[in-house]
C-alpha positions as CSV (number, residue, x, y, z in Angstrom):
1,X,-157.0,-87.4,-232.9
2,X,-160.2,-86.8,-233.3
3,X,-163.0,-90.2,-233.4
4,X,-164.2,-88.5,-236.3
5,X,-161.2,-89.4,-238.9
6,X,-161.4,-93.0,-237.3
7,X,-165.1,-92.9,-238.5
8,X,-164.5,-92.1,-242.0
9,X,-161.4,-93.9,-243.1
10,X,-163.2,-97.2,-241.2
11,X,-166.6,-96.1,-243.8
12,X,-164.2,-96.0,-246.8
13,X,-162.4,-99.1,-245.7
14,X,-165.8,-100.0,-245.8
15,X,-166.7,-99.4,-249.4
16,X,-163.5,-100.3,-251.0
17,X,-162.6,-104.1,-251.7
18,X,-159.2,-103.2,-253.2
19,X,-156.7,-104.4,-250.9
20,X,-153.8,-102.1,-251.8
21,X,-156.8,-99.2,-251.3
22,X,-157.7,-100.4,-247.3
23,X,-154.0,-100.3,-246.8
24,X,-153.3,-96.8,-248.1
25,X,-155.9,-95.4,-246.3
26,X,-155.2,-97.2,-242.9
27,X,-151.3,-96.3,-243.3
28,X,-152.9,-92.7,-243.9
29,X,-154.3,-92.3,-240.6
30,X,-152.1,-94.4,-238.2
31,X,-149.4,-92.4,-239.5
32,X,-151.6,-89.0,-239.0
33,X,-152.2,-90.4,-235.3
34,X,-150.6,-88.7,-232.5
35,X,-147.7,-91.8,-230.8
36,X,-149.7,-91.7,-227.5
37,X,-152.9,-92.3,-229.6
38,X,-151.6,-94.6,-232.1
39,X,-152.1,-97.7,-230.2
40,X,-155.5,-96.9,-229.8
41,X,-156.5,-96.1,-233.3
42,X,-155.3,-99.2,-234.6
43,X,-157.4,-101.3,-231.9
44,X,-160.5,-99.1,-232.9
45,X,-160.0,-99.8,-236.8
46,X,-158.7,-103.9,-235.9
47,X,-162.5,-104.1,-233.7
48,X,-161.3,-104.1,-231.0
49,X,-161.2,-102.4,-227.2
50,X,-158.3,-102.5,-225.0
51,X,-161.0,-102.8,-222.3
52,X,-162.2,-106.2,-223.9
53,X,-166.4,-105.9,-224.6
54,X,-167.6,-103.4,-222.1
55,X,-170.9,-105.2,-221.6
56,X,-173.6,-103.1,-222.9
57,X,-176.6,-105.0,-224.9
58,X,-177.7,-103.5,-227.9
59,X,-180.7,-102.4,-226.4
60,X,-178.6,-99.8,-224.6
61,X,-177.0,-99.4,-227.5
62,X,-180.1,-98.5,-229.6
63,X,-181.1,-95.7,-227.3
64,X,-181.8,-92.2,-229.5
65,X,-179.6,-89.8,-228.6
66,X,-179.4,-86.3,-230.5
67,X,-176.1,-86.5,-232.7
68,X,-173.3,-83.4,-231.9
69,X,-173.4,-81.1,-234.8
70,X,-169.2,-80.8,-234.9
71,X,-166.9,-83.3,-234.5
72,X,-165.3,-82.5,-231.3
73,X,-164.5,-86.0,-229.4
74,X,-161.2,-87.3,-229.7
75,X,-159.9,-91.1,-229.0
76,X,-158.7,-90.7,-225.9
77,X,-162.3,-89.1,-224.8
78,X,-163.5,-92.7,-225.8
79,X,-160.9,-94.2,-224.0
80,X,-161.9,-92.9,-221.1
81,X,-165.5,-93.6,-221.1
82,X,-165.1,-97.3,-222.3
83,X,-163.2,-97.8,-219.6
84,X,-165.4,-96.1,-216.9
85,X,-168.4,-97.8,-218.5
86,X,-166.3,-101.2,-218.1
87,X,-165.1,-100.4,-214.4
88,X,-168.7,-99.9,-212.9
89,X,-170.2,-102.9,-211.5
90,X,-172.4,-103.4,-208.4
91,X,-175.8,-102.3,-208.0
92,X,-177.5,-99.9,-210.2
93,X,-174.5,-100.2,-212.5
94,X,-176.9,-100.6,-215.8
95,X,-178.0,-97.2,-215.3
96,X,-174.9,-95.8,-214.4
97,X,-173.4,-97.3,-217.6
98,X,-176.3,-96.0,-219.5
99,X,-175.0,-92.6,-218.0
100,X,-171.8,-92.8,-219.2
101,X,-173.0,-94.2,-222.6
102,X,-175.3,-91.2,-223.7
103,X,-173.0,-88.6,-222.7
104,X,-170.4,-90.2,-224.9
105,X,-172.8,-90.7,-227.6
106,X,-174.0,-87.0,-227.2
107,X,-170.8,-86.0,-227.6
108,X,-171.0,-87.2,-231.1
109,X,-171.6,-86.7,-234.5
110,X,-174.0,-88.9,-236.2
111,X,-171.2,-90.7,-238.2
112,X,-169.1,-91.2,-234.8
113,X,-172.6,-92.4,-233.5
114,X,-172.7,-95.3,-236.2
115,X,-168.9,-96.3,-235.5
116,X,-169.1,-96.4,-231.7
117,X,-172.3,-98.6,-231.5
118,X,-170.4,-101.0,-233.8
119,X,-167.3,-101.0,-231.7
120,X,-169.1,-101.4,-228.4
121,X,-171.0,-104.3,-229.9
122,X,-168.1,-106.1,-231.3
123,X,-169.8,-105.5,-234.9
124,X,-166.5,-103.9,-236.9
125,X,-166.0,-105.9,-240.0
126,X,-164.9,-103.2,-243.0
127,X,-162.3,-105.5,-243.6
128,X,-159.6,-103.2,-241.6
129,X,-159.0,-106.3,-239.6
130,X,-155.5,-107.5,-238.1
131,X,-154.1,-108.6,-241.8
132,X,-154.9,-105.4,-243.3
133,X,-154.5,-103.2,-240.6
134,X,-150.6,-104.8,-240.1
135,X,-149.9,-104.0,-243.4
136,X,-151.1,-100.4,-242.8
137,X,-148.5,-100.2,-239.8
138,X,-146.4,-101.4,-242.1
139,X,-146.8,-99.0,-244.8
140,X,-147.0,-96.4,-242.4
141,X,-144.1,-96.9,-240.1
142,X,-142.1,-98.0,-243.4
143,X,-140.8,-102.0,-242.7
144,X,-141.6,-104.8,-244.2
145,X,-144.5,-106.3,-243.6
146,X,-142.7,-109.5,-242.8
147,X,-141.0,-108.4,-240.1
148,X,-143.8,-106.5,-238.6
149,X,-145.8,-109.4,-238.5
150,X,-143.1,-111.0,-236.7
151,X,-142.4,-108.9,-234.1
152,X,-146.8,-109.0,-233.8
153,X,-145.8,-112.9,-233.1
154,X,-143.6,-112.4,-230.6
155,X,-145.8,-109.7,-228.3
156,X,-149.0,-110.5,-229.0
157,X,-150.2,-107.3,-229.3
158,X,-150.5,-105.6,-233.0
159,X,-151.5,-102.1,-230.8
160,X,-148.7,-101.8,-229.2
161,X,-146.0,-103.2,-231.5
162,X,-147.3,-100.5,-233.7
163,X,-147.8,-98.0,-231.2
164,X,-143.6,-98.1,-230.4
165,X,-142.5,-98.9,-234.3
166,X,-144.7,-95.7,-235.9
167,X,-143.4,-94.0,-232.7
168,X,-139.2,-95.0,-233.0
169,X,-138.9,-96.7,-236.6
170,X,-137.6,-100.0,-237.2
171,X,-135.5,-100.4,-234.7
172,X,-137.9,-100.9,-232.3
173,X,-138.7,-104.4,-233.8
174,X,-135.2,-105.6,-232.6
175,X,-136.3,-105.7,-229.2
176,X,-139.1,-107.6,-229.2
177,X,-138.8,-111.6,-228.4
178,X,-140.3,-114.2,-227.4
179,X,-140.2,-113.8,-223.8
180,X,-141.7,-116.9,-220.9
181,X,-144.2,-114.9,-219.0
182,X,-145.5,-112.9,-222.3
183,X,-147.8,-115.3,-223.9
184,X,-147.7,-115.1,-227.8
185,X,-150.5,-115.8,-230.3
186,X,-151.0,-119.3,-231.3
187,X,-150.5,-120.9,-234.3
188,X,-153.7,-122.1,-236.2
189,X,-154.7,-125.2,-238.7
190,X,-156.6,-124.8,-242.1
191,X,-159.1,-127.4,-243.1
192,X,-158.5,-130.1,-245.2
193,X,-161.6,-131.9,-246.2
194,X,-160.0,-135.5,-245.7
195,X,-156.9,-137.6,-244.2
196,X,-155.7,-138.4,-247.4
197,X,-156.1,-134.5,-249.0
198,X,-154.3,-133.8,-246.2
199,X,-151.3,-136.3,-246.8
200,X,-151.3,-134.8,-250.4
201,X,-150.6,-131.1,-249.4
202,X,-147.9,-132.0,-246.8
203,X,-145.9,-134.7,-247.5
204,X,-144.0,-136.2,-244.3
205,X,-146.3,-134.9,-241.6
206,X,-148.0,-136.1,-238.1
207,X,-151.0,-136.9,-237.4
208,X,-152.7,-135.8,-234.0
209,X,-155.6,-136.1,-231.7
210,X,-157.5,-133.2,-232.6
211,X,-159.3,-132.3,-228.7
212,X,-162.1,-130.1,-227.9
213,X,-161.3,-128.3,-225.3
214,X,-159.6,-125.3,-224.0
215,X,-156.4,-124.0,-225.3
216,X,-153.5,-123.1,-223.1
217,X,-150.1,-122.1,-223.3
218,X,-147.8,-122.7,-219.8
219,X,-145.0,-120.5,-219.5
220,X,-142.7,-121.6,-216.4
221,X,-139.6,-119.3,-215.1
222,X,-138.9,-120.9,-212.0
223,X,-141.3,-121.8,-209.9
224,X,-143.7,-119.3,-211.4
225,X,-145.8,-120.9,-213.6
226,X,-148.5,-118.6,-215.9
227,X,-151.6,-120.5,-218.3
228,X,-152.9,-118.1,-220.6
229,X,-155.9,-118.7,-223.2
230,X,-156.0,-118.6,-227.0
231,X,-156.6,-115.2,-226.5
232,X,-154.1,-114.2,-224.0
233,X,-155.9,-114.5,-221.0
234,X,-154.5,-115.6,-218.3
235,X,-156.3,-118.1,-216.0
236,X,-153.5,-119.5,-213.7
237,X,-155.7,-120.1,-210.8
238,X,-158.4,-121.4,-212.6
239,X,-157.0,-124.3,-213.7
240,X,-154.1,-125.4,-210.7
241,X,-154.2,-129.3,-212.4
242,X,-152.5,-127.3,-215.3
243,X,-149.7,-125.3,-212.9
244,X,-148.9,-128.0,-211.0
245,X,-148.0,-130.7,-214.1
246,X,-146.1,-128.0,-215.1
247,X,-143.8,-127.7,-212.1
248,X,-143.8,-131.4,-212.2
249,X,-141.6,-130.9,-215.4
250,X,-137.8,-131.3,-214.9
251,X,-137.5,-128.3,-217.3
252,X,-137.0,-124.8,-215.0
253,X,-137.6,-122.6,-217.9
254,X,-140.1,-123.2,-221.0
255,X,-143.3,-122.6,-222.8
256,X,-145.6,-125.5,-224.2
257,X,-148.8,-125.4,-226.4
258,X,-151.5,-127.6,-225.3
259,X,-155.5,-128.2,-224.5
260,X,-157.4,-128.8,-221.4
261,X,-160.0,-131.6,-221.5
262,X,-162.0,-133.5,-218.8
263,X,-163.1,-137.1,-219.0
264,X,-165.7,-139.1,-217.9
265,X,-166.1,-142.0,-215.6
266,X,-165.6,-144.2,-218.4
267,X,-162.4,-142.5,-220.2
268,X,-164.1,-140.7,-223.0
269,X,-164.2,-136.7,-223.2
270,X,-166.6,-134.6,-221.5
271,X,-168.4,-132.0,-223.6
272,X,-166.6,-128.7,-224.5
273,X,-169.1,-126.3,-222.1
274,X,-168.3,-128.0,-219.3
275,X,-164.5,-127.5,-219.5
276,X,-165.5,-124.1,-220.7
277,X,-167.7,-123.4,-217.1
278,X,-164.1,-124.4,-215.3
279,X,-162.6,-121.4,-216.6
280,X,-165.3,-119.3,-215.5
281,X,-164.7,-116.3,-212.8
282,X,-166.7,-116.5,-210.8
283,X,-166.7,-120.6,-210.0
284,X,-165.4,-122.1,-207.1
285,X,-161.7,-123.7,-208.6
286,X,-162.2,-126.0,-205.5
287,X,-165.3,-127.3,-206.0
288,X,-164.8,-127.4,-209.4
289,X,-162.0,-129.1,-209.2
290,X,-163.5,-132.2,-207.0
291,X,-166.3,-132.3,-209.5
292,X,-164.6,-132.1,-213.1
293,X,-160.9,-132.5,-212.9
294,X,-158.9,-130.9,-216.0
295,X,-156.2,-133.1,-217.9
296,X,-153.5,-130.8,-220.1
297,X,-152.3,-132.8,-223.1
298,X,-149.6,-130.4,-224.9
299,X,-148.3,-131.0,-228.4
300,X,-145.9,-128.2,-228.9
301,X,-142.8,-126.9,-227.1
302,X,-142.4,-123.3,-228.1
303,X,-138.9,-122.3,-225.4
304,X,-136.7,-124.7,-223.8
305,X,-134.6,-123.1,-221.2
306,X,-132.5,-120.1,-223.2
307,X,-133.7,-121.8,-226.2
308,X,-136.3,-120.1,-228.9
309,X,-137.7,-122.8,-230.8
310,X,-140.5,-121.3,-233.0
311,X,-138.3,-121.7,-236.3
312,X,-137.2,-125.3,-235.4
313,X,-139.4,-128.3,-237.9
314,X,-142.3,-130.0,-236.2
315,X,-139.9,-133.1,-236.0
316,X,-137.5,-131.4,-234.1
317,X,-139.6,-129.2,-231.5
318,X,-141.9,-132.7,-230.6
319,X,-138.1,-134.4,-229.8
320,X,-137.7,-131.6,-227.1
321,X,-141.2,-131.7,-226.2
322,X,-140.6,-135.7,-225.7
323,X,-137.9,-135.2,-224.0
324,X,-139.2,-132.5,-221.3
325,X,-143.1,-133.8,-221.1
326,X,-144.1,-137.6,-219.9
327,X,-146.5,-139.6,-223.0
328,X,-149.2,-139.6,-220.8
329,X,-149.2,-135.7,-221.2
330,X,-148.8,-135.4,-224.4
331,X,-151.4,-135.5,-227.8
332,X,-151.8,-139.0,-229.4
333,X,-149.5,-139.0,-232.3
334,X,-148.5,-140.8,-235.7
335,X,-145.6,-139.9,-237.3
336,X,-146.0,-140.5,-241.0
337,X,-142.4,-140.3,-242.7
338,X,-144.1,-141.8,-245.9
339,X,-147.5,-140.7,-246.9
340,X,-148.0,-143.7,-249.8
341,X,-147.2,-146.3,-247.2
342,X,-148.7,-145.1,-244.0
343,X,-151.8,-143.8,-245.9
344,X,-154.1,-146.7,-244.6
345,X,-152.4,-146.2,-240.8
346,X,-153.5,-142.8,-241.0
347,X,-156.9,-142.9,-242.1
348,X,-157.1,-145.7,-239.3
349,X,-155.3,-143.4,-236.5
350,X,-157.9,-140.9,-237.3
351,X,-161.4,-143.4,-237.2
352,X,-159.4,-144.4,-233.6
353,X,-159.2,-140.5,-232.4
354,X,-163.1,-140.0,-233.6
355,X,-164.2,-143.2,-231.6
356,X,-162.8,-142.5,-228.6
357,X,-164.7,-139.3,-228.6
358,X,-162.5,-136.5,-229.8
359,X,-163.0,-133.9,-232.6
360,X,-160.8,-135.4,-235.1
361,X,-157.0,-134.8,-236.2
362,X,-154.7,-132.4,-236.7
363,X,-152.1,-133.2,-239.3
364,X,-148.5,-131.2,-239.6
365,X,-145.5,-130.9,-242.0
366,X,-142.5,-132.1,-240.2
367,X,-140.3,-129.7,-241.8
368,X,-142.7,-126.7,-240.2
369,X,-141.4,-124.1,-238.0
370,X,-144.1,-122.5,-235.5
371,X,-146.3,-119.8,-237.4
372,X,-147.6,-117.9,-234.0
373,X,-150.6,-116.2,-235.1
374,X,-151.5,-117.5,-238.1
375,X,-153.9,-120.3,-240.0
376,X,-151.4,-121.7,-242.1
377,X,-151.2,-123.8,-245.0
378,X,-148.8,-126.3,-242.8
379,X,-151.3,-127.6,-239.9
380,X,-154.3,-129.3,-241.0
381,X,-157.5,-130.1,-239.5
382,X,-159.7,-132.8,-240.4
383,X,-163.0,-133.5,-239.1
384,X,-166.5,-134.4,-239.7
385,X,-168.4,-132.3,-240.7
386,X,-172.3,-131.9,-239.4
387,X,-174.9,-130.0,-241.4
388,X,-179.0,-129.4,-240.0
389,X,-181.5,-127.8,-242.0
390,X,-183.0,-125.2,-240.0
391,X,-185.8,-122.0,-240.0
392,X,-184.6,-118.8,-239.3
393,X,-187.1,-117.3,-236.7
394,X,-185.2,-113.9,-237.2
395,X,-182.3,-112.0,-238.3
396,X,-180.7,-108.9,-237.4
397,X,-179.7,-105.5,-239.4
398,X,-175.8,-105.8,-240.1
399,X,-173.2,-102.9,-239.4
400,X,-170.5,-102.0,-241.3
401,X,-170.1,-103.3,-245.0
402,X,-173.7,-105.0,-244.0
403,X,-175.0,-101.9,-243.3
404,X,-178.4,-102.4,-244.4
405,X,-179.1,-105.9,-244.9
406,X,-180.0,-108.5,-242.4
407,X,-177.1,-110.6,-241.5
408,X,-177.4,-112.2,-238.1
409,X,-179.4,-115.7,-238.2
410,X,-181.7,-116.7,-235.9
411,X,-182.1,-120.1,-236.5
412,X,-184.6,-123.0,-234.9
413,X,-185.4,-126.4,-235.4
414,X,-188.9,-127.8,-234.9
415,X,-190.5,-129.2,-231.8
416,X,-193.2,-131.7,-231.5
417,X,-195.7,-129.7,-230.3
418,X,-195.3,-128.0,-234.1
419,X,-193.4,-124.7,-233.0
420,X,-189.5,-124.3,-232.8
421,X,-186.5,-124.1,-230.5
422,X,-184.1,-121.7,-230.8
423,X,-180.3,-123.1,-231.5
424,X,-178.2,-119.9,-231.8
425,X,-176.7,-117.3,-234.2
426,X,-174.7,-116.8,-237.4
427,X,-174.0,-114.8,-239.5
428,X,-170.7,-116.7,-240.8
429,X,-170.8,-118.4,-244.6
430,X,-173.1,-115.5,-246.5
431,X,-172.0,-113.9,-249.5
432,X,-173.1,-110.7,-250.3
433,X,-175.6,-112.2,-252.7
434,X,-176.8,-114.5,-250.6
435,X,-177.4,-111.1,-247.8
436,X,-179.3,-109.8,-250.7
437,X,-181.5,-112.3,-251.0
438,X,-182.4,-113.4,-248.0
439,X,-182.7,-109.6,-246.9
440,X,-185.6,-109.6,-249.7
441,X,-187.2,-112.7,-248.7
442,X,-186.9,-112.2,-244.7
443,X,-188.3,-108.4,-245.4
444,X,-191.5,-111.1,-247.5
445,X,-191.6,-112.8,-244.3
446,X,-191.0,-110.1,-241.6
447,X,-193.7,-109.8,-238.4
448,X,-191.6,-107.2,-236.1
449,X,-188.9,-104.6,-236.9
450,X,-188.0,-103.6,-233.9
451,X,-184.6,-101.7,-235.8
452,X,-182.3,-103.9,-234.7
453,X,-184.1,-107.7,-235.2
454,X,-186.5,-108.8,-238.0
455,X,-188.8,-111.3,-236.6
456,X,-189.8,-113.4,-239.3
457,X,-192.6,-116.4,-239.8
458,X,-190.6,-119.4,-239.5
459,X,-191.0,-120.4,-243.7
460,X,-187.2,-119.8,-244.5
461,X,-184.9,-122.9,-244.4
462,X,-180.8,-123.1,-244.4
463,X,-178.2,-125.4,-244.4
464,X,-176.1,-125.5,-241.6
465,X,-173.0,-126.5,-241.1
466,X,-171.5,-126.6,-237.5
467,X,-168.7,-128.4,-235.5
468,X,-170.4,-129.5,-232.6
469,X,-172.9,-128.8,-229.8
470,X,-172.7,-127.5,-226.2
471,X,-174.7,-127.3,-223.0
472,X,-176.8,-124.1,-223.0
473,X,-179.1,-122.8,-220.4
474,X,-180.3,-119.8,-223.2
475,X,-181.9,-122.3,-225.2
476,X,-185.3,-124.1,-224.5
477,X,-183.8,-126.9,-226.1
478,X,-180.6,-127.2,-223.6
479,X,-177.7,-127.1,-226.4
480,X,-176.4,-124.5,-228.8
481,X,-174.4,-124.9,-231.9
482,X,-170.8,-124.6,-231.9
483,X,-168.8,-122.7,-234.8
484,X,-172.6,-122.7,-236.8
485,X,-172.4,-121.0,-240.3
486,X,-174.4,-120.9,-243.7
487,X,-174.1,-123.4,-246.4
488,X,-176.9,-122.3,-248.4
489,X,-180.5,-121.0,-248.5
490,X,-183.1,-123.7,-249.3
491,X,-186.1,-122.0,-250.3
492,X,-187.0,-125.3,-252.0
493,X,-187.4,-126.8,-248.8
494,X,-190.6,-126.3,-246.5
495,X,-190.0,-125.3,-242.9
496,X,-192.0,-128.9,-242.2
497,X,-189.4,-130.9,-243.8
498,X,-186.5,-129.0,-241.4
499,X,-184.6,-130.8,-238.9
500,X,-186.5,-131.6,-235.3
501,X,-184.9,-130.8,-232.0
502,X,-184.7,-134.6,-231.2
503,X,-182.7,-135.2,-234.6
504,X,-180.5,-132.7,-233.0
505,X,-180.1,-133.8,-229.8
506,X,-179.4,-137.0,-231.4
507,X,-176.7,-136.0,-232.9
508,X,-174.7,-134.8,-230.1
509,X,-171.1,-135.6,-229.8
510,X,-170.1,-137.7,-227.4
């Protein structure tokens, strides 16, 4: 297929907000797509690469190259040259990318051009994300979209789920299950804004530590034992605290949901980047090891021997995952059969959780099965929330349905020498009014365009809201927000009255 019917069915994804519209045209094309291609097509219109980012900046990205005059590149062409660009390392590999990057980009037409430099950089948002895009399959390949999504549970993979079911029909969804060694997307909590909103929705529930750290699932067949990420990585041997509780277990045969934290001398959590670094490939596991030893609390139990539990209640799959994992493994919990009378023990089970240095709770119906994949309505987070006011120093042109106005947000707080520190990125929380504005006013305040960022004087102030802060060596400063997005301009507000960098610093989590 050629990249240039990707190109225009992502651009009129792009311009259309009717739902039932994306679908239609997304079950157009993955049902045009050739079976060996279809895999492909449906990662290039979900965002993503099968080769994971390919590491080019976007000043690579922003090189001119003369545009083909006919469409003549096809997926698989791209295919191949992501994956070159991603195998080259070593020295001299920058150039060699480059190599690779402007013949592809020769290759192509000016609107294939404009796609690819959005896939490469991670910057596909027209909306013909994983939801929509399953329900193209869906239409496409002719099952429910129920069952699709399903099946997308159980493998992990929408690409190739759809790849076989466009390719055989529906009964290729009967073969796919939940399989230990073949991780499975995790299920995800909503927000509530409070413990007792929370109690409200769900009813019976529990009410869990909420940690920040690193999310794992443990599959073990035997004595093999796999930890995979969020995001279905797998980092066994990064983390061998993690393998060897697991064969610890009396259970031969199972998959549990957990985190990975560290603590301090004194008991209380270490901050999330420097659990994050553990995981990093290229540290020394050893080292690392002696220096910031892991802890895996789990809270889920997901198989249990021949058992599949995902459709089991909460109350239910925490009695296996009692009955296989020691306490001292598992989440702090409260089990709250009666919401009007354990109210106050709830509220009080959550101040607990926050003072001993964790993010907060995570509250569950006990008559929920496991929604792998999904934010659901039946796991609840709650947890402070921190706002900053801050100056954008700059902001960046936006792709896609952002396509021009400036989207990404540099953003700063002040020093006390008068100038500002740098704090990270977002471009999360903006409605498309607010992009128009602040795409006027930042244009107002603009210094440098060098076409990609708008360096601005630092006059504009926002509202931020973000979940925490982490160790960072990019920042003068020494921290980064975590999870940072836009609450609102405040053009009311001078950039003298923003937060300072010791406010901030001040405010770190514990």
């Amino acid at each position: 297929m050629l990249l240039a019917e990707v190109a225009r069915v992502s651009q009129e994804v792009a311009e259309t907000s009717a739902r039932s519209r994306k679908t239609a045209l997304l079950a157009g094309l993955f049902a045009a797509a050739p079976a060996q291609e279809a895999g492909l097509v449906i990662a290039y219109l979900s965002g993503r690469l099968p080769q994971g980012r390919p590491g080019i900046g976007w000043r690579t990205l922003g090189q001119e190259t003369a545009p083909a005059a006919e469409p003549t590149l096809t997926v698989l062409d791209v295919d191949t040259a992501v994956a070159e660009i991603a195998a080259t390392r070593g020295a001299g590999s920058v150039e060699r990318r480059g190599g690779v990057l402007a013949a592809l980009m020769g290759r192509a037409t000016a609107p294939e051009q404009a796609f690819l430099r959005s896939l490469l950089s991670g910057e596909v948002r027209q909306g013909a994300l994983d939801a929509v895009a399953l329900e193209g399959v869906a239409a496409a390949a002719g099952v429910p979209a129920a069952d699709l999504r399903r099946a997308v549970m159980l493998d992990g993979s929408l690409p190739r789920v759809a790849a076989a079911v466009l390719a055989d029909g529906p009964q290729a969804l009967r073969g796919v299950t939940l399989r230990v060694g073949q991780p499975v997307q995790p299920m995800l909590a909503g927000t509530a804004g409070s413990v007792a909103a929370a109690l409200d929705v769900l009813g019976p529930c529990a009410v869990e530590e909420k940690l920040d750290g690193i999310r794992v699932q443990v599959h073990r067949d035997g004595d093999d034992v796999r930890v995979y990420t969020r995001s279905l990585d797998e980092i066994t041997g990064r983390l061998p605290e993690v393998a060897e509780l697991a064969r610890s277990l009396p259970g031969e045969r199972f998959i549990l949901d957990g985190e990975v934290i560290g603590r301090a001398a004194d008991g209380r959590p270490v901050p999330f980047q420097e659990i994050a670094s553990r995981v990093g490939s290229r540290v020394d596991v050893e080292a690392a090891r002696r220096t910031l030893p892991v802890v895996p609390y789990f809270f889920d139990i997901l198989v249990a021997g021949d058992e599949v539990l995902l459709d089991l209640p909460v109350r239910e799959r925490y009695a296996a995952l009692a009955a296989l994992v020691p306490e001292h493994a598992r989440v702090g919990r409260l089990a709250v059969e009666d919401p009007g009378a354990q109210a106050a023990e709830a509220e009080e089970f959550s101040a607990e959780t926050l003072r001993r240095g964790h993010e907060g709770v995570v509250i569950k119906a006990l008559d929920s099965s496991y929604a792998a994949g999904r934010r659901g309505k039946h796991w609840l987070k709650v947890k402070p929330v921190h706002t900053l006011d801050l100056v954008v120093l700059a902001a960046e042109w936006g792709h896609g349905r952002r396509t021009g106005l400036l989207s990404n947000l540099h953003l700063g707080a002040r020093t006390a020498d008068g100038t500002y520190a740098m704090l990270g990125k977002t471009f999360k929380g903006l409605t498309d009014e607010m992009l128009r504005w602040q795409t006027r006013r930042l244009r107002e305040l603009a210094v440098e365009d060098d076409g990609f960022t708008v360096r601005v004087r630092p006059e504009l102030v926002v509202e931020i809201a973000y979940d925490g802060l982490q160790r960072s060596s990019r920042y003068s400063a020494g921290v980064a927000l975590r999870f940072a997005r836009v609450l609102r301009h405040r053009p009311d507000k001078p950039a003298t009255e923003a937060d300072t960098v010791t406010t901030v610093l001040a405010m770190r989590t514990p």
